[in-house]
N, C-alpha and C positions, 0 to 999 in steps of 0.2 A: 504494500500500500504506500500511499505519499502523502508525508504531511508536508507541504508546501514545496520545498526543492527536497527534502528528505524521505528517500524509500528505504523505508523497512523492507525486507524479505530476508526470507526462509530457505534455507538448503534442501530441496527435497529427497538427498541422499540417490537420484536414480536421474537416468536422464529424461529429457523432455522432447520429443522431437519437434525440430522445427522450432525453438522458444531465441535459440542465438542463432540463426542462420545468415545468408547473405540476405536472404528476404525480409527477414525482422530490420536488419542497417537499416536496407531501403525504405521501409515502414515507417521507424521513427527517425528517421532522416528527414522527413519532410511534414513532420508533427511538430507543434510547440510541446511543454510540458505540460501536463494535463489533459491534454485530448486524446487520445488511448488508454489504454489500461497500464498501471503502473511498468514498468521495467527499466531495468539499466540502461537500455537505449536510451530511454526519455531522458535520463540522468543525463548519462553521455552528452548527447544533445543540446541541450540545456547552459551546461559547461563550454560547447564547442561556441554555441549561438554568441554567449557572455565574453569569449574568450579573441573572437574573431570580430563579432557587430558592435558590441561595447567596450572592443580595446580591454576590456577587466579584467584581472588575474586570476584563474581560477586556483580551488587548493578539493579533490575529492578526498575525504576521510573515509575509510570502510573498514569499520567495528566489528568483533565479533568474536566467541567463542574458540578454541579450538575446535577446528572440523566444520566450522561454518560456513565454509569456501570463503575467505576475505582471499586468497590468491587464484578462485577462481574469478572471484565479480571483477579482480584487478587485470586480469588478463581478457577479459571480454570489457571493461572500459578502454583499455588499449588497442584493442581490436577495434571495436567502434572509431576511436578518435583517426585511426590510421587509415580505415575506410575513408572517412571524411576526409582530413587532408587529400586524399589520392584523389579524391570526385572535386575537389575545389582543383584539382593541380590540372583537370581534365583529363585523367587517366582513365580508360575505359571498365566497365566494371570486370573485367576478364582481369585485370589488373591488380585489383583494391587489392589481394596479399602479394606482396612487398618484398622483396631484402630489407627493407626498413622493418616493415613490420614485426617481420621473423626475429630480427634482431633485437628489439624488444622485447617482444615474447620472451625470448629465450634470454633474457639478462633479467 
């Protein structure tokens, strides 16, 4: 859920199909926040909007227990943000993963 720019969510321990896809980027890629249903996307997004249209700093915090994926939500905010850059760069969507990307990821 979101309270304001803050989603709470849940580890569901199992995957989901289709919840981080290429199709979910493109989905809340072109959403403000609030108008779909809660997800990281919309976070992402949000972040990206503030960080590129209002010039503002962004800073994402993600809390949580052991085992509550905080280094999965952090590597699908990455993923997200790296999509975007690549679509702002004009990169085709055959494109959006990167050597850039990868390299993130994996640091």
């Amino acid at each position: 859920t979101n309270i304001g720019s803050i989603l709470a969510s849940v580890n569901p321990y199992k995957p989901i199909p289709g919840l981080y896809n290429v199709d979910a980027i493109d989905l809340y890629r072109q959403h403000r926040l609030g108008e779909l249903p809660p997800h990281i996307f919309a976070t992402a997004n949000e972040c990206y909007c503030c960080l590129w249209k209002r010039h503002d700093s962004q800073c994402v915090l993600i809390s949580g227990e052991s085992g509550a994926g905080k280094t999965e939500s952090t590597k699908l905010l990455l993923k997200f943000l790296s999509a975007m850059s690549q679509t702002s760069l004009g990169a085709p969507a055959s494109e959006k993963s990167t050597h850039v990307e990868e390299a993130i990821l994996e640091s």
